[in-house]
VEXFI-230910 format. One line per 10 residues: number of its first residue (from 1); their letters; for each residue x, y, z of C-alpha. Coordinates in Angstrom, 1 decimal, padded with zeros to 4 digits. Layout:
BEGIN
NUM> A> X/Y/Z; ...
//
This chain:
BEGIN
1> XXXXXXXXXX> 031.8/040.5/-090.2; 034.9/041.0/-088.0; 035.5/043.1/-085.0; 038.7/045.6/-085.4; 041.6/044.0/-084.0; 040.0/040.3/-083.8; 040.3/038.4/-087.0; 038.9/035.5/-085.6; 035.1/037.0/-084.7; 032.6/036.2/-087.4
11> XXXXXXXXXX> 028.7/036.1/-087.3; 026.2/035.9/-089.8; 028.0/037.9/-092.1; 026.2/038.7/-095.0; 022.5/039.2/-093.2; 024.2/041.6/-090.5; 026.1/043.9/-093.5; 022.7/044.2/-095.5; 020.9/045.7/-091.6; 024.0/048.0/-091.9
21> XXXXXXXXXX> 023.1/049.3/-094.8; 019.4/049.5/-094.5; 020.3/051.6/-091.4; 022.3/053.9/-093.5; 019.6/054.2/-096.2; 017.5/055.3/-093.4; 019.5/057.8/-091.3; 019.5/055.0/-088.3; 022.5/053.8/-085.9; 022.3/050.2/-085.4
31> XXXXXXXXXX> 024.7/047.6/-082.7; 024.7/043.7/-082.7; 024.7/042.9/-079.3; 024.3/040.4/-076.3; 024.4/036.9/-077.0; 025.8/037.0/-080.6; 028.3/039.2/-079.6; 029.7/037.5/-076.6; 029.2/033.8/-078.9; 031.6/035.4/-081.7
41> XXXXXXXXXX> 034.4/036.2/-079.1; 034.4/033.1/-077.8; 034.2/031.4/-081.1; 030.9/030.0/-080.8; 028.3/030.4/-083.6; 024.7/032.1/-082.1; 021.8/030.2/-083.4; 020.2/034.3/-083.1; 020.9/037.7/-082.9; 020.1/040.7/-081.8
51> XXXXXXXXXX> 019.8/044.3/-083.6; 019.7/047.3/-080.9; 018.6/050.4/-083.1; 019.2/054.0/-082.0; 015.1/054.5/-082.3; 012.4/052.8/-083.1; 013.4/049.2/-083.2; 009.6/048.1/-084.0; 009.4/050.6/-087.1; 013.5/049.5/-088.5
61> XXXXXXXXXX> 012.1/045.8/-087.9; 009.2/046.4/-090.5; 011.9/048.4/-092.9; 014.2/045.0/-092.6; 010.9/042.9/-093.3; 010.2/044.7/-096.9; 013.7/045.5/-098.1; 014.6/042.1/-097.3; 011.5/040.5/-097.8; 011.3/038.6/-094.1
71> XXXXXXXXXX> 009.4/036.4/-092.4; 005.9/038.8/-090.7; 007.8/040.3/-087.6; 006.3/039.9/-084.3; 006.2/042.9/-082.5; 005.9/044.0/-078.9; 005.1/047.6/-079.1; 005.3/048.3/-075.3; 008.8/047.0/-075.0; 009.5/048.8/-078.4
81> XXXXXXXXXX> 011.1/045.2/-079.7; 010.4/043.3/-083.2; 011.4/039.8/-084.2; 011.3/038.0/-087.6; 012.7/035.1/-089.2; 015.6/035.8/-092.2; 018.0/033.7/-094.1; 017.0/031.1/-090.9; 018.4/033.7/-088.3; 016.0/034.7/-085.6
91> XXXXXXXXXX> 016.5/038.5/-085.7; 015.1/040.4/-082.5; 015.5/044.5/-083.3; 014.9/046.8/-080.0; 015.5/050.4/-079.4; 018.1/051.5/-077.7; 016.4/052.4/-074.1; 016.1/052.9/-069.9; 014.2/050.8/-067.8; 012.6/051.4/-064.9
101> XXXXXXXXXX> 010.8/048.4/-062.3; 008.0/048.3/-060.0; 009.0/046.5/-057.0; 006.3/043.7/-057.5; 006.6/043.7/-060.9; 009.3/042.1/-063.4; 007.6/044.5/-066.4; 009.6/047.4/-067.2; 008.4/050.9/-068.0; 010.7/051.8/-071.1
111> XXXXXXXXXX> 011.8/054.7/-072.8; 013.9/056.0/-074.9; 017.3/056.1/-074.3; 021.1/055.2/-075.5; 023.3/052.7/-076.9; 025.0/053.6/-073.3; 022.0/053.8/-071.3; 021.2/049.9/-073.3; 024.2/048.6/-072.0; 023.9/049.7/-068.7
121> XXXXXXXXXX> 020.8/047.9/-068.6; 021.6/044.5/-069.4; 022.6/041.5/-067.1; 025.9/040.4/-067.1; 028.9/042.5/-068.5; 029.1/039.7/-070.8; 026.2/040.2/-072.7; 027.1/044.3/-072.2; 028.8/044.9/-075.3; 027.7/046.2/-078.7
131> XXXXXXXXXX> 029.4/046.0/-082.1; 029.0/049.0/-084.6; 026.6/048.0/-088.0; 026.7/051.2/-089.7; 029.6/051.4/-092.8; 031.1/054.6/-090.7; 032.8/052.1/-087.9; 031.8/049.4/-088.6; 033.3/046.1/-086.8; 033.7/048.7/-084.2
141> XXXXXXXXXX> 033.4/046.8/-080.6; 032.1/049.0/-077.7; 032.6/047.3/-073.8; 032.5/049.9/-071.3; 032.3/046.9/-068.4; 035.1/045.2/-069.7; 032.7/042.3/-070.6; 036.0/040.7/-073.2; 038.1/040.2/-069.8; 035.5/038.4/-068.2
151> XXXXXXXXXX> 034.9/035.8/-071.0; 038.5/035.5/-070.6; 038.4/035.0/-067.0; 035.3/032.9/-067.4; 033.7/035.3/-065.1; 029.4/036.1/-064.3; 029.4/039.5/-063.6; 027.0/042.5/-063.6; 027.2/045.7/-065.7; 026.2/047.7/-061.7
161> XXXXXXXXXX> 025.1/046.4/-058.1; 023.7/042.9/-058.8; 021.7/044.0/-056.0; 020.1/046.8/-058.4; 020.3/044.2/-061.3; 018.4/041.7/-059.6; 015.5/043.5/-057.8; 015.1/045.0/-061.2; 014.8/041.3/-063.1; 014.9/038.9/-061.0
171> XXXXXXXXXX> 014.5/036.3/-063.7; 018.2/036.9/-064.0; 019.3/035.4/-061.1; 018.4/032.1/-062.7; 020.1/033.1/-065.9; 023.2/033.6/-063.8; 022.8/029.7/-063.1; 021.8/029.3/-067.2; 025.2/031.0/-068.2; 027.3/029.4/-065.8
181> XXXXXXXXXX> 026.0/025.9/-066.4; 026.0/026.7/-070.8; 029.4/028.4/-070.5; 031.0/026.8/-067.9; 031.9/030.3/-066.4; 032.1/031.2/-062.6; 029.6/033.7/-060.8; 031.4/036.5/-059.2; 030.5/036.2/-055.6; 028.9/039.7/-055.1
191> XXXXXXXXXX> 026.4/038.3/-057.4; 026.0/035.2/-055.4; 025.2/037.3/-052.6; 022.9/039.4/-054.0; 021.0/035.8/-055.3; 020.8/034.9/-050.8; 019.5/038.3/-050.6; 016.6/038.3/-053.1; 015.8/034.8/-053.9; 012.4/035.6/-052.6
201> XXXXXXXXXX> 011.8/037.6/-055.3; 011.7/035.3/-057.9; 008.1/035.1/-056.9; 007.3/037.3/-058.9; 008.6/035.9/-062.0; 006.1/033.7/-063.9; 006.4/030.3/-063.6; 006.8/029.8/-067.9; 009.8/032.0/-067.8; 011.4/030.0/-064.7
211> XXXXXXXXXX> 010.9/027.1/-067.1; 012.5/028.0/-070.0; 015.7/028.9/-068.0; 015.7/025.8/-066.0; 015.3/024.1/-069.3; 018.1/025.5/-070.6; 020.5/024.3/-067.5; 019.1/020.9/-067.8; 019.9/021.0/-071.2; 023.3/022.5/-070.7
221> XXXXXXXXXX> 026.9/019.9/-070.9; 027.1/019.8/-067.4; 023.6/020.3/-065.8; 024.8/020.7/-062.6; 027.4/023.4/-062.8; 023.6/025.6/-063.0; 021.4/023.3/-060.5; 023.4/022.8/-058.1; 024.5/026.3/-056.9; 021.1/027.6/-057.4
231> XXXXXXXXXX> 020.0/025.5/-054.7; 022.5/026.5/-052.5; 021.9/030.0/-052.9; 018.4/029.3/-051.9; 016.8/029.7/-055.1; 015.3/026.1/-056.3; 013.0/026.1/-053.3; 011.1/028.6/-054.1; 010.4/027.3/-057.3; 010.9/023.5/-057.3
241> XXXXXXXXXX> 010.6/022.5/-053.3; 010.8/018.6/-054.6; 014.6/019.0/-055.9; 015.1/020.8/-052.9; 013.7/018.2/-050.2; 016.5/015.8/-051.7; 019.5/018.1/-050.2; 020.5/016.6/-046.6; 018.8/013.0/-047.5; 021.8/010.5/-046.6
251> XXXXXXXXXX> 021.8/007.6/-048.6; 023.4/004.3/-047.1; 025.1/001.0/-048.5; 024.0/-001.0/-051.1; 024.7/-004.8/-051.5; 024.3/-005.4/-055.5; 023.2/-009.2/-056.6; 027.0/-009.8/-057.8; 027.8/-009.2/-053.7; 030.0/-005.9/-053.9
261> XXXXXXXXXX> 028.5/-003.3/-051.6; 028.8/000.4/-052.2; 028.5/003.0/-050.1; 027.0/006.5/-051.5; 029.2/009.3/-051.2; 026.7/011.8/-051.9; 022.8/012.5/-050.2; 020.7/012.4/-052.7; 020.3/016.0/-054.5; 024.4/015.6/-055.6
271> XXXXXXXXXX> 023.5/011.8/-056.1; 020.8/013.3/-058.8; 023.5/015.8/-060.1; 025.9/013.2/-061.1; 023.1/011.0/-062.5; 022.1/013.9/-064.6; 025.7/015.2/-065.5; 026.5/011.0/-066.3; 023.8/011.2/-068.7; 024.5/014.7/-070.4
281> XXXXXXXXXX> 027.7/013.2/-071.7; 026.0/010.4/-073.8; 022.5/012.1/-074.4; 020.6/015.1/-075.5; 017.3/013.9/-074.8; 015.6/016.5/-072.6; 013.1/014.2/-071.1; 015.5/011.6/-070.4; 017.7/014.3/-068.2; 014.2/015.1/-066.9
291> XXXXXXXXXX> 014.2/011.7/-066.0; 017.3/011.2/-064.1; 016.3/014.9/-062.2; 012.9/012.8/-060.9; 014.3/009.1/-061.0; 015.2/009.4/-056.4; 012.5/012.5/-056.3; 010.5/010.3/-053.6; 013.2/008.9/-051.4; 012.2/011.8/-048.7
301> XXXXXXXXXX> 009.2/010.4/-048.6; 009.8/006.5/-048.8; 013.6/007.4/-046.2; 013.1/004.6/-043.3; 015.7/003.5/-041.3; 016.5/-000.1/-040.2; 019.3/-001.0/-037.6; 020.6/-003.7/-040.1; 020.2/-002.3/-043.5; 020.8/001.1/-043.1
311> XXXXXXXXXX> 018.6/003.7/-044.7; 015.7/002.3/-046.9; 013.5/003.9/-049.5; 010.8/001.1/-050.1; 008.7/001.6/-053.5; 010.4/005.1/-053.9; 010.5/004.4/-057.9; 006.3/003.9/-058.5; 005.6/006.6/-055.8; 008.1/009.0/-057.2
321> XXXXXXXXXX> 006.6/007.9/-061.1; 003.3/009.1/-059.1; 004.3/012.2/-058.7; 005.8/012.8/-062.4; 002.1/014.8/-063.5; 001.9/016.9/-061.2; 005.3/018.0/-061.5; 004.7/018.4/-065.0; 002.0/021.1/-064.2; 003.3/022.9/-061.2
331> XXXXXXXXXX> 006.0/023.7/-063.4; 004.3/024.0/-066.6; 006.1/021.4/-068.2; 004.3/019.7/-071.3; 002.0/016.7/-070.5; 003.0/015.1/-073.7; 006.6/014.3/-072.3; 004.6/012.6/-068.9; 004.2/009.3/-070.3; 008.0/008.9/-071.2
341> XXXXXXXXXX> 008.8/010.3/-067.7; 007.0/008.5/-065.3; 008.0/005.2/-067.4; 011.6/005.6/-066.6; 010.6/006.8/-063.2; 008.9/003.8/-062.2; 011.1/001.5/-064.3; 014.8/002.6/-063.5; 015.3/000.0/-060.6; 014.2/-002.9/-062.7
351> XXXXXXXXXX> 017.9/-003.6/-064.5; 019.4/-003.8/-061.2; 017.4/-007.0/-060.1; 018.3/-008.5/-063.5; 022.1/-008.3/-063.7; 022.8/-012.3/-062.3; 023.5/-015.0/-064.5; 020.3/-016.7/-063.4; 017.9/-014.7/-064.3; 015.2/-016.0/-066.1
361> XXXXXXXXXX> 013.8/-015.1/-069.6; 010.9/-014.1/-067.8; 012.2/-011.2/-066.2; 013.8/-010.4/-069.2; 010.6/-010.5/-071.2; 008.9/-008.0/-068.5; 011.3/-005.6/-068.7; 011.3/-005.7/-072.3; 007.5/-005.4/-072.3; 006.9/-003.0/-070.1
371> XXXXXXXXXX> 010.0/-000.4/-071.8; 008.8/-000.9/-075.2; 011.0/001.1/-077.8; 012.0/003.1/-074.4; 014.4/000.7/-073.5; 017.5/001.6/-074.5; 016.9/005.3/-072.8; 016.2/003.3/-069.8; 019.4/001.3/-069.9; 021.5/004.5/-070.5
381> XXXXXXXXXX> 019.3/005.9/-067.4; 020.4/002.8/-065.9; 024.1/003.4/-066.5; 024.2/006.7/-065.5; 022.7/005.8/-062.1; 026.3/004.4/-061.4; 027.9/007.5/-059.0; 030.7/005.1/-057.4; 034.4/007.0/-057.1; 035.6/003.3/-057.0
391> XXXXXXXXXX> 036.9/002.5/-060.3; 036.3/-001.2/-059.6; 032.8/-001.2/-058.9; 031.7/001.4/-062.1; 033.8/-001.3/-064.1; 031.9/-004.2/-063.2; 028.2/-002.6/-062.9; 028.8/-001.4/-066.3; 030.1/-005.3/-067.4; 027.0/-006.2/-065.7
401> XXXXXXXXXX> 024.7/-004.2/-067.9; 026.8/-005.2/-071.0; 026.2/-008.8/-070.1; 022.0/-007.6/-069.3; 021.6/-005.8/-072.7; 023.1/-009.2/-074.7; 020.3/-010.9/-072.6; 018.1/-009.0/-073.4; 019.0/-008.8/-077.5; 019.1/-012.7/-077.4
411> XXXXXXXXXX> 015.0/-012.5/-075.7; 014.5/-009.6/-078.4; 015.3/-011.5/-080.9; 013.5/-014.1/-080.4; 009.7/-012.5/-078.9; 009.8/-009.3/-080.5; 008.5/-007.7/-077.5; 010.1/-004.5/-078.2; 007.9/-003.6/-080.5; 004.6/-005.6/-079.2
421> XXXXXXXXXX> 001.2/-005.6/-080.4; -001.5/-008.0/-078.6; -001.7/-011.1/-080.9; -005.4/-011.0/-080.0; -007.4/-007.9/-079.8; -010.5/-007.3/-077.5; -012.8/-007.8/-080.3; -011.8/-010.9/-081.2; -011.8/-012.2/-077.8; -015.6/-010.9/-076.8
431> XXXXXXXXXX> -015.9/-012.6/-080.5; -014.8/-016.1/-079.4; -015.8/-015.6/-075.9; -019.2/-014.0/-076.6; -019.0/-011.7/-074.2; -019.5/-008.0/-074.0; -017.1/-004.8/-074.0; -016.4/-004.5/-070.3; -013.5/-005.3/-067.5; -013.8/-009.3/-068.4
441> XXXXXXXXXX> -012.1/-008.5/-071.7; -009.3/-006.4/-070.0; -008.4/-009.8/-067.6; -008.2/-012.2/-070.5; -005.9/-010.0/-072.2; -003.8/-009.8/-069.2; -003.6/-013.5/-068.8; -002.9/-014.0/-072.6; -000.4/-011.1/-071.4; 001.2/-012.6/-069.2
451> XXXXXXXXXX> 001.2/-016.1/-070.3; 003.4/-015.1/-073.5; 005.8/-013.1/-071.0; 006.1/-015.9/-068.7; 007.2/-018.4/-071.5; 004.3/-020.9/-071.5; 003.1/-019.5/-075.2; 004.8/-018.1/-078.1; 003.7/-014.7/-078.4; 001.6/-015.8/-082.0
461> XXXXXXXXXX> -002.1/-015.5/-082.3; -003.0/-019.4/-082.9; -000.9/-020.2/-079.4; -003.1/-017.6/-078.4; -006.5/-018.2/-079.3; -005.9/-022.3/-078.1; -004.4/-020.8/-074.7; -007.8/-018.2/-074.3; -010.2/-021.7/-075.3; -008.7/-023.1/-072.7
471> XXXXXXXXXX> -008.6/-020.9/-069.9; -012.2/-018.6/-070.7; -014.7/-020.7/-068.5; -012.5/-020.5/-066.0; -012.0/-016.6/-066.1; -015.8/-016.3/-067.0; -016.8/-018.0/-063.9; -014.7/-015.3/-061.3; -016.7/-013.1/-059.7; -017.2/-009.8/-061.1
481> XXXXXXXXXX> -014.0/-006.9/-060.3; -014.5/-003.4/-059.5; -013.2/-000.8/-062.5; -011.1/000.5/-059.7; -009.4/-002.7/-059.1; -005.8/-002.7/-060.6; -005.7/-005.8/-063.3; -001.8/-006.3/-062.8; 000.4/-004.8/-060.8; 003.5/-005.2/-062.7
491> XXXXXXXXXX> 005.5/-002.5/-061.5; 006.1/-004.4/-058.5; 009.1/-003.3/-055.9; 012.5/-004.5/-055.9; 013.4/-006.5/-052.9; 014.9/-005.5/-049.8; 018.7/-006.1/-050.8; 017.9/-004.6/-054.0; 016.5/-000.6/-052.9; 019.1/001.7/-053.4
//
């Protein structure tokens, strides 16, 4: 379709002309508008839309569904809205309508209302416009808020008083931070006010919905065009109090093995925002982003100052890795991306140590073993962690890791270790051992292990079957360990020199 007087708009052409005239078959006035609407006028193709009807969006919603043979809509009869899959457009259909809030209470009451009373109600003026369905207008672009000069001013603002807009919803405080950091759009500072007044509030919001907008930042182009005002607004402490302990936590100069020191420009919240925006330029990996939000989230905790170093932040990578779960819940985040997380948590100072020339295949083996097919993620991690204004020294940390990653290719190729598995399994060593299931089987493995990653056996079973012969009556002879006992603690800290 095309707006009058703006060639250039199209959106889902076909499926919104057949709504159009469903709507006329059936007496109904029906709008596209929000998102899709504000997309097409900037050019950019929405992913969904959405159908405002002058009625009963939940009843047109099942009229769409059989004349056009849908997916099953999912409907929401106290909102009055209906969603349903067609042509592999997410298609959300509401009444036109009035809101009212409780005060403790983000659940509107609805009723029925219109298409000027459902403009009034929405969040930004940008979103506020509607565009005329029905063959009698059609293409027809109503903005009573002027919502097609703010796009053009890459301007946030609110339809009335964001102070109104906010106590209302205040979920969309944080999508003022979502559209900001998607769009790359400034928030009008009335509404940034309004945000210091009422970021309380959000409170009240459930925690699922505060994750699916904070999501949506982190998995913006430039993360921290959303993050970063939202915690100077006061808004991220009431929600995520971890990212906000890192505001305020100087960081102080480094000396790197190649002898060039650098001195942090940034504490180490904007430290994490340019780790995050680094990274959002060469990946779209959510959980990797995630990573670089939580890869310094324990230096408060770990900060210690020595008169000759500086600031310190000893064994801040396993204790922040620590912390990764519970993260994960508080926030409702899913436990399946944990794993991943707390890997490149725990693992993202371990490149640094093994940038020198003399580093030993050993180390290199380690790394390799304990990434697994997450390495390269954690050598982009890696790179990003690189915040230096000097030219110079990005330059030649990045060499560095060129020259690492060769290293590393050339101990690849040889060990296979990126894609490990044991050359002997447990049952085959309480078979040649003849011992039982238990902890014993758990240490021989780790010596076999670590036998292969220190170089003194190829990593092949009949190396390691002679290596286990000759080293089981020794291991059988140690006294027995407690389950609680860690067998290996490879995620050892860096050294002194080395803690960023």
């Amino acid at each position: 379709m095309k707006i009058h007087g703006m060639p250039d708009f199209e959106i889902h052409d076909e499926i919104v002309r057949r709504i159009g005239r469903l709507a006329d078959a059936h007496g109904l006035e029906v709008y596209l508008v929000g998102g899709a609407v504000r997309d097409g006028l900037m050019r950019r193709r929405s992913k969904d839309i959405d159908i405002t009807v002058v009625g009963d969006g939940v009843r047109f919603g099942r009229i769409v569904h059989e004349e056009l043979r849908t997916s099953i809509p999912v409907e929401f009869e106290r909102f009055g809205t209906s969603r349903l899959m067609a042509d592999g457009i997410e298609i959300e259909f509401v009444g036109t309508r009035k809101e009212t809030y409780e005060e403790d209470s983000r659940k509107p009451t609805v009723a029925e209302g219109s298409i000027d009373d459902d403009l009034l109600r929405r969040d930004f003026t940008v979103n506020a416009m509607a565009v005329r369905l029905n063959a009698r207008g059609f293409g027809e672009l109503l903005d009573p808020f002027d919502g097609q000069g703010d796009i053009e001013r890459r301007l946030l603002r609110t339809p009335v008083d964001p102070l109104v807009t906010f106590t209302e919803d205040p979920l969309r405080m944080i999508r003022a931070f979502r559209f900001a950091s998607q769009l790359d759009f400034r928030i009008d500072p009335d509404v940034l006010v309004a945000v210091r007044q009422l970021n309380e509030r959000i409170l009240i919001v459930s925690m699922e919905r505060i994750r699916d907008e904070f999501l949506k930042i982190l998995a913006s182009p430039k993360p921290s065009l959303g993050l970063a005002p939202m915690l100077e607004n006061g808004l991220i402490v009431h929600f995520f109090p971890e990212l906000h302990a890192l505001a305020g936590v100087d960081q102080r100069s480094i000396e790197y093995p190649d002898g060039v020191k650098n001195f942090h420009h940034k504490d180490v919240f904007y430290h994490t925002l340019r780790v995050v925006d680094n990274l959002a330029k060469v990946s779209d990996s959510l959980w990797l982003r995630m990573s670089a939000l939580l890869h310094d989230i324990a230096k408060p905790q770990t900060k210690y100052f020595h008169p000759e170093t500086g600031w310190t932040f000893h064994g801040h990578a396993e204790i922040g890795a620590r912390r990764v779960k519970r993260l994960f819940r508080a926030m409702k985040l899913p436990l399946e991306a944990v794993h991943f997380v707390e890997k490149m948590v725990a693992l993202h100072l371990r490149p640094i140590a093994l940038v020198n020339e003399g580093v030993t295949d050993s180390a290199i083996r380690r790394l390799l073993f304990d990434a697994g097919e997450d390495i390269d993620d954690l050598i982009m991690l890696c790179r990003a962690d690189i915040t230096s204004k000097n030219p110079r020294l990005v330059e030649r940390y990045l060499r560095n890791y060129e020259n690492l990653v060769l290293k590393m290719k050339d101990v690849e190729d040889k060990d296979k270790l990126r894609t490990w598995q044991p050359p002997l399994r447990g049952e085959e060593i309480m078979q040649i051992c003849g011992i039982p299931s238990g902890i014993m089987v758990g240490i021989i493995k780790t010596r076999i292990e670590d036998a292969i990653l220190d170089g003194l056996i190829p990593n092949e079973r009949l190396a390691a079957e002679e290596f286990l012969l000759s080293i089981k009556d020794e291991v059988l002879k140690q006294p027995a360990i407690k389950k609680d006992q860690p067998l290996r603690g490879r995620l050892k800290s860096l050294p002194e020199g080395l803690q960023p």
